[in-house]
N, CA, C and O atoms as a Tripos MOL2 file, in Angstrom:
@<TRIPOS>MOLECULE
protein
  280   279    70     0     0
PROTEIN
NO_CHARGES

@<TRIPOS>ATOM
      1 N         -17.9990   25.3830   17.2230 N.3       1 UNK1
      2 CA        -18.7200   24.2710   16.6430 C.3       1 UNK1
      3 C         -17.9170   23.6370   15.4990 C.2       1 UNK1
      4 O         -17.7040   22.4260   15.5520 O.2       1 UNK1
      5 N         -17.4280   24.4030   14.4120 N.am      2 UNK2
      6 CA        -16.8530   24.1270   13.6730 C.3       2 UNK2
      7 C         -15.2970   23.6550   14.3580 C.2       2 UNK2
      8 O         -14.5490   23.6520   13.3800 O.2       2 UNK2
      9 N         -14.7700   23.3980   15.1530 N.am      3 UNK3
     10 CA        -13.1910   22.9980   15.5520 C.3       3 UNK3
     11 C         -14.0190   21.9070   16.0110 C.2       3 UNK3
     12 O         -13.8150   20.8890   15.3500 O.2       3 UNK3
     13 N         -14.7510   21.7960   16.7800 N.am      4 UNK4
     14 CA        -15.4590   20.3960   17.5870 C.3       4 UNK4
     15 C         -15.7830   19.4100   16.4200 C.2       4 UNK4
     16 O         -15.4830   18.2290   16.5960 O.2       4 UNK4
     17 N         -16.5450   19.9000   14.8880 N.am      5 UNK5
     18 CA        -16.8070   18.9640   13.7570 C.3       5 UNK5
     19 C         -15.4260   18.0270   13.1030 C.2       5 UNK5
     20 O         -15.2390   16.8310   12.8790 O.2       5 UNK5
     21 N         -14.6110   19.2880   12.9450 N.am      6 UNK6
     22 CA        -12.8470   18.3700   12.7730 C.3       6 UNK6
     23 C         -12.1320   17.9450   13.8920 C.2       6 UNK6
     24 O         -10.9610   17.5790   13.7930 O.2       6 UNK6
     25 N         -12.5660   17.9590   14.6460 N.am      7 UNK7
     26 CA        -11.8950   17.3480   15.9320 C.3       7 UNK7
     27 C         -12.7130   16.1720   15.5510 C.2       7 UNK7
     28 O         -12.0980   15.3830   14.8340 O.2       7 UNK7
     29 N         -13.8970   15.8510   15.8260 N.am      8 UNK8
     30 CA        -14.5150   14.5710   15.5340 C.3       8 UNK8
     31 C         -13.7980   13.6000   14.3390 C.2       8 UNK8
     32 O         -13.1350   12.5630   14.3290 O.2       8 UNK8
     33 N         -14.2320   14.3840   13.5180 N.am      9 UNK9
     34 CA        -13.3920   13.6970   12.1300 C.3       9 UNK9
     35 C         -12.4340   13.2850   11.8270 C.2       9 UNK9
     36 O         -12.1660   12.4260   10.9870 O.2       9 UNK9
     37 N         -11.5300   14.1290   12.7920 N.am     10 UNK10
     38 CA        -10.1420   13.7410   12.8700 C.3      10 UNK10
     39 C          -9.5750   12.5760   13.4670 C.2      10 UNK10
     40 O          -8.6200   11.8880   13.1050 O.2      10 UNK10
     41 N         -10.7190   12.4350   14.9360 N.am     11 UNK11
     42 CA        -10.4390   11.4590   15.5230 C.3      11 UNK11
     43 C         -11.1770   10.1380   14.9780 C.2      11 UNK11
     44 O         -10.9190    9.1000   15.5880 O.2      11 UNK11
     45 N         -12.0840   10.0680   13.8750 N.am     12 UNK12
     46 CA        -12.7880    8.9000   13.4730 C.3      12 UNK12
     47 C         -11.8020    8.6850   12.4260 C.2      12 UNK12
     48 O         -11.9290    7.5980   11.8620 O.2      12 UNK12
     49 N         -10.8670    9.4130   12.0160 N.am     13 UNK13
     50 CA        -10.0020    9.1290   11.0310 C.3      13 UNK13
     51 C          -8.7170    8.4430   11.4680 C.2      13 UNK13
     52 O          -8.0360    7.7930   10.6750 O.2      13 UNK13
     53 N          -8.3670    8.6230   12.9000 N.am     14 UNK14
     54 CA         -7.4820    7.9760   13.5180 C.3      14 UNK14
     55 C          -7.8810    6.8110   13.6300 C.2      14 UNK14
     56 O          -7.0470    5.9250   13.4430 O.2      14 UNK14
     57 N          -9.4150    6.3950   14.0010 N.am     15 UNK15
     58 CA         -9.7550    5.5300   14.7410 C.3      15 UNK15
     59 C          -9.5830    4.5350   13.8430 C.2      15 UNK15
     60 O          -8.9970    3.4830   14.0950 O.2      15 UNK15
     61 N         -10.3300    4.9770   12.2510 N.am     16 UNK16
     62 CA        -10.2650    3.8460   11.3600 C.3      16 UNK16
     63 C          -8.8560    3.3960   10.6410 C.2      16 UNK16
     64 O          -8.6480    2.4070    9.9370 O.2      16 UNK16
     65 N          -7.8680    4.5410   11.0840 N.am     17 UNK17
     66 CA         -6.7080    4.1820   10.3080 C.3      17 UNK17
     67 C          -5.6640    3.0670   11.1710 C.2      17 UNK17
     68 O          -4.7750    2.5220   10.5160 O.2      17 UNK17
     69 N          -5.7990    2.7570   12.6290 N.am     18 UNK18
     70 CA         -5.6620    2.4620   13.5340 C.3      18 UNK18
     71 C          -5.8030    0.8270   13.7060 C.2      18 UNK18
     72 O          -5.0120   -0.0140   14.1330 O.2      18 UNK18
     73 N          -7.6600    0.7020   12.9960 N.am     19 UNK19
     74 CA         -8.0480   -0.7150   12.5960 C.3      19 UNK19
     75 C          -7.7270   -1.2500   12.2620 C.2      19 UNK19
     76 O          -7.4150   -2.3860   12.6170 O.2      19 UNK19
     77 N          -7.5330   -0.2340   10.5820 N.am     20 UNK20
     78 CA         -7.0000   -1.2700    9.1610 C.3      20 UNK20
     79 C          -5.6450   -1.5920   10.0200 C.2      20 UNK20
     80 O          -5.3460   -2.7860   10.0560 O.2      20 UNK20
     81 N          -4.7880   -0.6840   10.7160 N.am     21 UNK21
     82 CA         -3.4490   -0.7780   10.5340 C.3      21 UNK21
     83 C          -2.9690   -2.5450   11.1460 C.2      21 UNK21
     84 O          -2.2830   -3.4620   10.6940 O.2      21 UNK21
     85 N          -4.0620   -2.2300   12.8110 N.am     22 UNK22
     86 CA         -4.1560   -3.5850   13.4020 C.3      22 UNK22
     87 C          -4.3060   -4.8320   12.4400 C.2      22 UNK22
     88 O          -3.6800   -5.8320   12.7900 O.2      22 UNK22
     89 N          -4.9540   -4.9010   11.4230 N.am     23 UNK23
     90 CA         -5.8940   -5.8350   10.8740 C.3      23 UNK23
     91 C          -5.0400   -6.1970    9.8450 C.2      23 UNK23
     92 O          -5.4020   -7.2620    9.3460 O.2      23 UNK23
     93 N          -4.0350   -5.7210    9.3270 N.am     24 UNK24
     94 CA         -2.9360   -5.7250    8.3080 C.3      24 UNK24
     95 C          -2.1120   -6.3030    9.4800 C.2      24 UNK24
     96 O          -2.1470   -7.5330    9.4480 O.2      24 UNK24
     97 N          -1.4100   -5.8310   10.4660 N.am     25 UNK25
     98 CA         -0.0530   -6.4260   11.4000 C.3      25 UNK25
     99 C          -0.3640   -7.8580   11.9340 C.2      25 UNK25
    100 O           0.5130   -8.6460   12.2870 O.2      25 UNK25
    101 N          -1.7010   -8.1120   11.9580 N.am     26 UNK26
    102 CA         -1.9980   -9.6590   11.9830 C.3      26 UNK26
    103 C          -1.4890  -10.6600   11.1720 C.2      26 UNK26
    104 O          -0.9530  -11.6710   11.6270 O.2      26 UNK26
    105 N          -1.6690  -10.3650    9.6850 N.am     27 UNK27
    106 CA         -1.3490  -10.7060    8.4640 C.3      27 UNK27
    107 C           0.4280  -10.9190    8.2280 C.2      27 UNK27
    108 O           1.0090  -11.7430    7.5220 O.2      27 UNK27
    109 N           1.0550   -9.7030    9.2230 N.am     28 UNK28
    110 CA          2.3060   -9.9790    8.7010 C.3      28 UNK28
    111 C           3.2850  -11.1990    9.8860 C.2      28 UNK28
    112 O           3.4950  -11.1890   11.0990 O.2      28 UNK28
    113 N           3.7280  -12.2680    8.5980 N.am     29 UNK29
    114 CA          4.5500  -12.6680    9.4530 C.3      29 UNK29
    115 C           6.0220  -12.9230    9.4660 C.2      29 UNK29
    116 O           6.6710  -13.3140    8.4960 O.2      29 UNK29
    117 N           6.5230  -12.6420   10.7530 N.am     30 UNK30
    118 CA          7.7110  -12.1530   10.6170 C.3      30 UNK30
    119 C           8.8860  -12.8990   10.3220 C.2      30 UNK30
    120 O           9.9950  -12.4720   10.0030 O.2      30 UNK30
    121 N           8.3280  -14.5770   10.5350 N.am     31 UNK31
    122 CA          9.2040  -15.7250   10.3150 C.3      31 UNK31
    123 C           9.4390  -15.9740    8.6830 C.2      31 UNK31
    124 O          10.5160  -16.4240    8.2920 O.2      31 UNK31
    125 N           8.3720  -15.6550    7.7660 N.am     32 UNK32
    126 CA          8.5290  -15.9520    6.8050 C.3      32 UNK32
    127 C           8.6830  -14.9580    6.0820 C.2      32 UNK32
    128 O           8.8220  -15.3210    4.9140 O.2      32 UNK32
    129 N           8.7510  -13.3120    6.2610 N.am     33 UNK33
    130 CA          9.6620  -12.1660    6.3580 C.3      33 UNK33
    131 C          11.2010  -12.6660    6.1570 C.2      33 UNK33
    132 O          11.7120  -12.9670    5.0790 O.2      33 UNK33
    133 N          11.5330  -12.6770    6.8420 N.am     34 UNK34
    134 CA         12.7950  -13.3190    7.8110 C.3      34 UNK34
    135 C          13.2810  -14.7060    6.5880 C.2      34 UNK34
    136 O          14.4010  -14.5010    6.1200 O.2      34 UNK34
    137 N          12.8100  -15.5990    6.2280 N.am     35 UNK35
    138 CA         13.2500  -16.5450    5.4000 C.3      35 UNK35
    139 C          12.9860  -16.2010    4.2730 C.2      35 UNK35
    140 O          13.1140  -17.2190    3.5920 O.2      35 UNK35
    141 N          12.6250  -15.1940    3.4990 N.am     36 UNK36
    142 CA         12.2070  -14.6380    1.9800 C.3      36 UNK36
    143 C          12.6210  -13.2870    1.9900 C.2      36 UNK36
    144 O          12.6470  -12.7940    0.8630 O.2      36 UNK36
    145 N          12.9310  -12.5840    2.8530 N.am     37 UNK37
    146 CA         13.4790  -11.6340    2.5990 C.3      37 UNK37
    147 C          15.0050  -10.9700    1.5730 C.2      37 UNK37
    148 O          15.5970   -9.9060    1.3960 O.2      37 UNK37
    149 N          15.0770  -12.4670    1.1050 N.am     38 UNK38
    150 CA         16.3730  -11.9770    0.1210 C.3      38 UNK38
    151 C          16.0860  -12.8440   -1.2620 C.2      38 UNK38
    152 O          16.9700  -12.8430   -2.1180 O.2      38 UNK38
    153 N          15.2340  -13.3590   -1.4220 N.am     39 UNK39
    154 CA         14.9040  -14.3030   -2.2080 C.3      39 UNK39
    155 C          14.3370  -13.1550   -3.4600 C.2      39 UNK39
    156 O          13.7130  -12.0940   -3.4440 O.2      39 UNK39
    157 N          14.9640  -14.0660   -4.5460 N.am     40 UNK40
    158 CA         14.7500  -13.1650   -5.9620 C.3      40 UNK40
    159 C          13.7490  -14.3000   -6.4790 C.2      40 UNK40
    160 O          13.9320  -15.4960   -6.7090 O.2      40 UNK40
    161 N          12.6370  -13.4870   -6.5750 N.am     41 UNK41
    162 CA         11.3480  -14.0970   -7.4780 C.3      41 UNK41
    163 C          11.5860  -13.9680   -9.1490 C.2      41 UNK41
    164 O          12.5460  -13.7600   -9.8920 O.2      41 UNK41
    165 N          10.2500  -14.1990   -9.2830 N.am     42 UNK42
    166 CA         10.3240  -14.2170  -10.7290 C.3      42 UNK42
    167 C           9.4280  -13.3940  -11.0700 C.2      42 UNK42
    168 O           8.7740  -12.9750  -10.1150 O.2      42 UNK42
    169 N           9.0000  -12.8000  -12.5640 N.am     43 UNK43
    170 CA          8.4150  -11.6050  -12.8880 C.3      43 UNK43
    171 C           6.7500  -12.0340  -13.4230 C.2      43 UNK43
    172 O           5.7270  -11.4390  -13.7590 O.2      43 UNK43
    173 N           7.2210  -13.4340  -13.2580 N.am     44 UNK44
    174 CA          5.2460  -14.0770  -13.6070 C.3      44 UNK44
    175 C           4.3770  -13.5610  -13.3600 C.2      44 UNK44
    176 O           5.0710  -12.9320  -12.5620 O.2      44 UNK44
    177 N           3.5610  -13.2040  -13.2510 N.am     45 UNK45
    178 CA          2.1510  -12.4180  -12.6850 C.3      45 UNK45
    179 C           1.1620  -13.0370  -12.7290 C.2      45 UNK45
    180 O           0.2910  -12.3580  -13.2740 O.2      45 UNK45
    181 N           0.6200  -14.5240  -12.2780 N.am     46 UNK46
    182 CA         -0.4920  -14.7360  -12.4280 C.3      46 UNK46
    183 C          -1.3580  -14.6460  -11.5490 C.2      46 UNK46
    184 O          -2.2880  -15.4520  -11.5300 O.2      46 UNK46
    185 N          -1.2520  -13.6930  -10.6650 N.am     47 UNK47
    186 CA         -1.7680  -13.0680   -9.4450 C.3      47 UNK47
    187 C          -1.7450  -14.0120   -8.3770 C.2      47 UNK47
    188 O          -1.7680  -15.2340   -8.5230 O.2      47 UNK47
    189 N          -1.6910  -13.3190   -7.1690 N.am     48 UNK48
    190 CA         -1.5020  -14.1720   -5.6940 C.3      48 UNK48
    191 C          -2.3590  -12.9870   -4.6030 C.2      48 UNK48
    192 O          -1.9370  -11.8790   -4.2720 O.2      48 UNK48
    193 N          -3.9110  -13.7600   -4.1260 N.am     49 UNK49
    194 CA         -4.2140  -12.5980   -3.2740 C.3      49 UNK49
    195 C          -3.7340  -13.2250   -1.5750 C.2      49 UNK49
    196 O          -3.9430  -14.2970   -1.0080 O.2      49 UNK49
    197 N          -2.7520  -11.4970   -1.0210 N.am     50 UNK50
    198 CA         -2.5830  -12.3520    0.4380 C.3      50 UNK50
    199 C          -3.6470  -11.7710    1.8370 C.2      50 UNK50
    200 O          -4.6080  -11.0050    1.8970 O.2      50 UNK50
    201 N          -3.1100  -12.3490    2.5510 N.am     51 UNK51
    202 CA         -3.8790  -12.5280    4.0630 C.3      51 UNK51
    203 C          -4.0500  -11.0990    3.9530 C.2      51 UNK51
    204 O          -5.0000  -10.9910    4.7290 O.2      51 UNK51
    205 N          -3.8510  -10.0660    3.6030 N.am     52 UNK52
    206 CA         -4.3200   -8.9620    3.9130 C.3      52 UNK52
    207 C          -5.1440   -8.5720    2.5980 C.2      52 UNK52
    208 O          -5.0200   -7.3740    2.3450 O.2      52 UNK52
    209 N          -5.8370   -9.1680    1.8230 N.am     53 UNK53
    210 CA         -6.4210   -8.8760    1.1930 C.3      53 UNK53
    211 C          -5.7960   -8.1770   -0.1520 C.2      53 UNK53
    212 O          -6.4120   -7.7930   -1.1460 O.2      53 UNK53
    213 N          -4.5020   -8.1300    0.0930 N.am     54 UNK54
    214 CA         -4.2310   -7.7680   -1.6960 C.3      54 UNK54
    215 C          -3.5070   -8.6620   -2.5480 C.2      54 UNK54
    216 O          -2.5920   -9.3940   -2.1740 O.2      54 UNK54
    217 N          -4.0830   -8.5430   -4.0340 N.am     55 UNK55
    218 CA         -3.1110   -8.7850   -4.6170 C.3      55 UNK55
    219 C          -1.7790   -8.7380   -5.1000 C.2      55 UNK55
    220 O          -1.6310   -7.7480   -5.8170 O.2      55 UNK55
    221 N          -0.9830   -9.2700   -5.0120 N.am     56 UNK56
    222 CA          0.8140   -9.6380   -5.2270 C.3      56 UNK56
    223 C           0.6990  -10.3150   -6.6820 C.2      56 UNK56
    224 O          -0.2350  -11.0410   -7.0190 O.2      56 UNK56
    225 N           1.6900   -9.9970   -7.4150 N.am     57 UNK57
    226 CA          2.3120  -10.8280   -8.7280 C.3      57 UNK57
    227 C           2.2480  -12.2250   -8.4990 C.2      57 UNK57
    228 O           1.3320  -12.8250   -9.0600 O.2      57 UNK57
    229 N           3.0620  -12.8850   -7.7640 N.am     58 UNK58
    230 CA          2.7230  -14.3550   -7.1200 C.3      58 UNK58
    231 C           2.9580  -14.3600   -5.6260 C.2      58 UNK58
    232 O           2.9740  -13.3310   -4.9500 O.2      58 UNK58
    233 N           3.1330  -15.5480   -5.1650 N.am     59 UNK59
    234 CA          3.1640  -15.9000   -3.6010 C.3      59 UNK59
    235 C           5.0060  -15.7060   -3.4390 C.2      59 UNK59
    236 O           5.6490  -15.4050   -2.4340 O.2      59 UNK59
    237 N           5.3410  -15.9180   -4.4170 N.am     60 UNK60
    238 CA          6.8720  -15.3270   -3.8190 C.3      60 UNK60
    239 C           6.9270  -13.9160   -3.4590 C.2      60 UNK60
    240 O           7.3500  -13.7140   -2.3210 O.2      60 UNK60
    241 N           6.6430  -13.0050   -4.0650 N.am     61 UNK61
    242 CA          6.8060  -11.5310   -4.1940 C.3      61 UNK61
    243 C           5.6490  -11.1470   -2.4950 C.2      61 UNK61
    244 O           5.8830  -10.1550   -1.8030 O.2      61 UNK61
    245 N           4.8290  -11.8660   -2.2500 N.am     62 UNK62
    246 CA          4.0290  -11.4580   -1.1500 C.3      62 UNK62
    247 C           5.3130  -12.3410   -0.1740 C.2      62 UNK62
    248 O           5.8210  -11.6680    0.7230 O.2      62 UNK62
    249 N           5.6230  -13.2380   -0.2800 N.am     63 UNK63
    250 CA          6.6730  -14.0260    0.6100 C.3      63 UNK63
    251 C           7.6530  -13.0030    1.3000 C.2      63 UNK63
    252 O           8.0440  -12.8920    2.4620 O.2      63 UNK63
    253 N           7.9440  -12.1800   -0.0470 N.am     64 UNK64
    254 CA          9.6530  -11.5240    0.6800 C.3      64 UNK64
    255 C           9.2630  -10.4440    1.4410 C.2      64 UNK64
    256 O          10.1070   -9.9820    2.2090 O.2      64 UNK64
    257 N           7.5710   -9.6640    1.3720 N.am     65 UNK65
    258 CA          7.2470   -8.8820    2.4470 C.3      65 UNK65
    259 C           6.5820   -9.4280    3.5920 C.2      65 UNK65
    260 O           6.0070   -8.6070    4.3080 O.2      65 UNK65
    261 N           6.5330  -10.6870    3.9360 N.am     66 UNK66
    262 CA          5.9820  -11.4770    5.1530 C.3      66 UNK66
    263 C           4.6650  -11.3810    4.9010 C.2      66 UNK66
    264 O           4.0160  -11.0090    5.8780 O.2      66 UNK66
    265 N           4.1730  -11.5480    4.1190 N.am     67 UNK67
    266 CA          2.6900  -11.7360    3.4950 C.3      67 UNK67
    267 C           2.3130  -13.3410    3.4750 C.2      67 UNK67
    268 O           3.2850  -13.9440    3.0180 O.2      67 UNK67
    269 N           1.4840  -14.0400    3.7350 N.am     68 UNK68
    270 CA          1.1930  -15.5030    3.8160 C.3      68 UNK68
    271 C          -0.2920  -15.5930    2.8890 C.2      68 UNK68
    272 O          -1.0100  -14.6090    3.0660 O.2      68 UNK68
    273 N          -0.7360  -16.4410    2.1130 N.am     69 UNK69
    274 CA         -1.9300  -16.7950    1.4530 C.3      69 UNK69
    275 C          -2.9350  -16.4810    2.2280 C.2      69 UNK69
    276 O          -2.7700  -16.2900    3.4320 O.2      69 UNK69
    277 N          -4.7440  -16.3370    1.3160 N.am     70 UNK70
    278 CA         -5.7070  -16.6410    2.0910 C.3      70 UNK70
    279 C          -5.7280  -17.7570    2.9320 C.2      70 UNK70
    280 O          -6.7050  -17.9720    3.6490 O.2      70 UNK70
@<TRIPOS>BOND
     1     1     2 1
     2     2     3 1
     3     3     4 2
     4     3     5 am
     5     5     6 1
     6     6     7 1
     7     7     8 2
     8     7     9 am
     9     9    10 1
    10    10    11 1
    11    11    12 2
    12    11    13 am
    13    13    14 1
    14    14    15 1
    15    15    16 2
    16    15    17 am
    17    17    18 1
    18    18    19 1
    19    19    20 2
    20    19    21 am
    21    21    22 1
    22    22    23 1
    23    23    24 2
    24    23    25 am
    25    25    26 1
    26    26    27 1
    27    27    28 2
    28    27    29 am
    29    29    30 1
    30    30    31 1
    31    31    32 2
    32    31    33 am
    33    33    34 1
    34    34    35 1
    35    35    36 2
    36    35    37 am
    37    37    38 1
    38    38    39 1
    39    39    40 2
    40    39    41 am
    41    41    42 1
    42    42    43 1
    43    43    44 2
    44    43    45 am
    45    45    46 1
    46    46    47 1
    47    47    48 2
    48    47    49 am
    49    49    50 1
    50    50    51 1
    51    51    52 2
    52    51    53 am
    53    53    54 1
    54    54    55 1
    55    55    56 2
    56    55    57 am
    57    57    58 1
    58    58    59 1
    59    59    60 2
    60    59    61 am
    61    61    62 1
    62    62    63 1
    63    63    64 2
    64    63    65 am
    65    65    66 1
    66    66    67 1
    67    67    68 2
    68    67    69 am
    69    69    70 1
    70    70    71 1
    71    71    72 2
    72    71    73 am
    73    73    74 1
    74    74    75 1
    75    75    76 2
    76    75    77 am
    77    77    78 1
    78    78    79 1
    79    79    80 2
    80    79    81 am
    81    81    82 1
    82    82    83 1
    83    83    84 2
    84    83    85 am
    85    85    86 1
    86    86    87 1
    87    87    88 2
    88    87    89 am
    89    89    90 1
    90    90    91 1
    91    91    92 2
    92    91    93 am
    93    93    94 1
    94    94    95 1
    95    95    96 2
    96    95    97 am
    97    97    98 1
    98    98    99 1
    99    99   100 2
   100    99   101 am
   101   101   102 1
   102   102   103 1
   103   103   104 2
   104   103   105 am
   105   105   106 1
   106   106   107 1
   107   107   108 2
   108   107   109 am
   109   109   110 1
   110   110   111 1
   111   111   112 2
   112   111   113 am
   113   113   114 1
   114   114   115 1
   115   115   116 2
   116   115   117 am
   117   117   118 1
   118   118   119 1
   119   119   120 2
   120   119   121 am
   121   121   122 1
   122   122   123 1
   123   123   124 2
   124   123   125 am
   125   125   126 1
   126   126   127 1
   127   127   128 2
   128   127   129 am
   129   129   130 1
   130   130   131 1
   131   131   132 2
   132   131   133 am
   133   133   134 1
   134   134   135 1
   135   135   136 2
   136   135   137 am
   137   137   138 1
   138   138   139 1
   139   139   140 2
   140   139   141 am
   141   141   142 1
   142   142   143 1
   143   143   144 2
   144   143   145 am
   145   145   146 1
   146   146   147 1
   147   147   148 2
   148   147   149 am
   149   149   150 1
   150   150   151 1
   151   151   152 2
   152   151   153 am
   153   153   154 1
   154   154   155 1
   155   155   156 2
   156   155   157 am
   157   157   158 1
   158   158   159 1
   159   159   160 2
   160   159   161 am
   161   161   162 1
   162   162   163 1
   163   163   164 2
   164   163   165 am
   165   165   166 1
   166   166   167 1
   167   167   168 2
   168   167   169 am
   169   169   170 1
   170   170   171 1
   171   171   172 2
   172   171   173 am
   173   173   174 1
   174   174   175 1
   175   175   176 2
   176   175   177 am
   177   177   178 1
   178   178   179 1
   179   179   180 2
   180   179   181 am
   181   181   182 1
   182   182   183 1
   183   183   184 2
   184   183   185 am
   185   185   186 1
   186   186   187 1
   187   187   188 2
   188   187   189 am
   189   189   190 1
   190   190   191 1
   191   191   192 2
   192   191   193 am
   193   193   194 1
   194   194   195 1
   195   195   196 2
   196   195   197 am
   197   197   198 1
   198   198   199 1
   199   199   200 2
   200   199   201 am
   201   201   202 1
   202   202   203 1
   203   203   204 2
   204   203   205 am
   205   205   206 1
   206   206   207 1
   207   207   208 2
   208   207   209 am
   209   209   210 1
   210   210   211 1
   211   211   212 2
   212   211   213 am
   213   213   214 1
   214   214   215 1
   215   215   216 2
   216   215   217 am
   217   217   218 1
   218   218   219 1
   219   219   220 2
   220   219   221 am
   221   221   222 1
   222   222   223 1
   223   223   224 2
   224   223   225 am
   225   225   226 1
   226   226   227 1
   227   227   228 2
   228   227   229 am
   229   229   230 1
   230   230   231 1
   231   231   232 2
   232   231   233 am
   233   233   234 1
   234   234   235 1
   235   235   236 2
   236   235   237 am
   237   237   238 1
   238   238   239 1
   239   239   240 2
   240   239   241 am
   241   241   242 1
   242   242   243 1
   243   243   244 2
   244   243   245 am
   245   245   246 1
   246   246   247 1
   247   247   248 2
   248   247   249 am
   249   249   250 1
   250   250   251 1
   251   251   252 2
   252   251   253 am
   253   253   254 1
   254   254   255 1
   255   255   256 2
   256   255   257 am
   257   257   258 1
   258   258   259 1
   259   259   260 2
   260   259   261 am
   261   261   262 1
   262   262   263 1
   263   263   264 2
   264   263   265 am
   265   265   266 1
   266   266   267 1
   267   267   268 2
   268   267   269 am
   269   269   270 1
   270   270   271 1
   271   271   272 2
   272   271   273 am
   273   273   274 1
   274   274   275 1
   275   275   276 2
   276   275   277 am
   277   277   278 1
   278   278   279 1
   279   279   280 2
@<TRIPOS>SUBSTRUCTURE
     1 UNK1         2 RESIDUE 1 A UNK
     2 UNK2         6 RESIDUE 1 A UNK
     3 UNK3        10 RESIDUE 1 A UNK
     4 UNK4        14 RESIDUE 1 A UNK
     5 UNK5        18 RESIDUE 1 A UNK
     6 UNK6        22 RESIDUE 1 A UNK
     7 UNK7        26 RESIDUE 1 A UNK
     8 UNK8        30 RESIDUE 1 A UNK
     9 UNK9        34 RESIDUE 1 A UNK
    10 UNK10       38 RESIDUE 1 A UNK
    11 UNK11       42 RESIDUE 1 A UNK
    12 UNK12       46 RESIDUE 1 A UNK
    13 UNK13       50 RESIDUE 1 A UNK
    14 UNK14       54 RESIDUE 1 A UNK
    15 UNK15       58 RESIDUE 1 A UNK
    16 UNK16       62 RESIDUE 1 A UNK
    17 UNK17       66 RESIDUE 1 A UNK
    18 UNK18       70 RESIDUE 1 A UNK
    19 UNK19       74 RESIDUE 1 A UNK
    20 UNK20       78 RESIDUE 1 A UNK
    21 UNK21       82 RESIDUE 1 A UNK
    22 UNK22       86 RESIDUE 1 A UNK
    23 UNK23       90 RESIDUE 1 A UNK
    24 UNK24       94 RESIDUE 1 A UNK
    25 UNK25       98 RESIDUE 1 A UNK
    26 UNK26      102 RESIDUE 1 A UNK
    27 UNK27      106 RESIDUE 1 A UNK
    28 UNK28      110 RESIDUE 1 A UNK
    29 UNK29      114 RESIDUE 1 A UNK
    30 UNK30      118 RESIDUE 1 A UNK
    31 UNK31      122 RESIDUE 1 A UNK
    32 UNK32      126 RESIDUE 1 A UNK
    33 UNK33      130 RESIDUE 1 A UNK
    34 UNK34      134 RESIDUE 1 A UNK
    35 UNK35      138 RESIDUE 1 A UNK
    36 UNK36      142 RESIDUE 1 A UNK
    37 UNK37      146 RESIDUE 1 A UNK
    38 UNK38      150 RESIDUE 1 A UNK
    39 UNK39      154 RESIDUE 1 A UNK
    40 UNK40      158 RESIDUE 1 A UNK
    41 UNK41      162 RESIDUE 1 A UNK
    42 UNK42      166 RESIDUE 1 A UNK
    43 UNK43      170 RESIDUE 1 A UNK
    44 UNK44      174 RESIDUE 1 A UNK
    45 UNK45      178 RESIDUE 1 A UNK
    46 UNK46      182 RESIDUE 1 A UNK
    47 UNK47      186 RESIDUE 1 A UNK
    48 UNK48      190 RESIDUE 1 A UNK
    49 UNK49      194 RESIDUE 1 A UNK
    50 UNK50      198 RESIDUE 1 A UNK
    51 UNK51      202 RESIDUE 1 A UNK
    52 UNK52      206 RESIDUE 1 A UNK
    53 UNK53      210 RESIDUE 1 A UNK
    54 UNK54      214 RESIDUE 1 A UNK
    55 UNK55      218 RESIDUE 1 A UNK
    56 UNK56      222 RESIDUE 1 A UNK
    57 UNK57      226 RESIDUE 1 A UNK
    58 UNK58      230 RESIDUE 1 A UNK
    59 UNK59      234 RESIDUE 1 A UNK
    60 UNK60      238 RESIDUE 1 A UNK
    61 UNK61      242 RESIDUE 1 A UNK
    62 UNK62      246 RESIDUE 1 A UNK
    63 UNK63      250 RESIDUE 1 A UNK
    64 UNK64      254 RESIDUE 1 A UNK
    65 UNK65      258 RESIDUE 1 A UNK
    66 UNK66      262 RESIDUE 1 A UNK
    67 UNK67      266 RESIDUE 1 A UNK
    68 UNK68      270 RESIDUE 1 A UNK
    69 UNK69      274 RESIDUE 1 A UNK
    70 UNK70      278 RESIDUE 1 A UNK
């Protein structure tokens, strides 16, 4: 009973890690990856939230990891 309870768990833990993971690789894109990927930002911080829901320092710093705006 008890191997069957973490077997469950284990697999609802896959399941949800699986989601987010999908739901984030939407968000990334690879073209603008690809054109910011060498680009030196600046250290401003007046926050930038991106397509995946987090906040970045600004939209450059989300830029050079293929991150795009809400």
């Amino acid at each position: 009973m008890k191997n069957k309870l973490s077997l469950i768990v284990f697999l609802l833990f896959l399941a949800l890690t699986y989601s987010s993971c999908k739901r984030n690789h939407s968000c990334f894109d690879a073209q603008l990856y690809q054109k910011h990927k060498g680009s030196i930002c600046t250290e401003d911080c007046p926050g930038f939230i991106g397509c995946d829901g987090k906040e970045y320092c600004n939209e450059c710093i989300a830029n050079t990891q293929g991150i795009r705006g809400k």
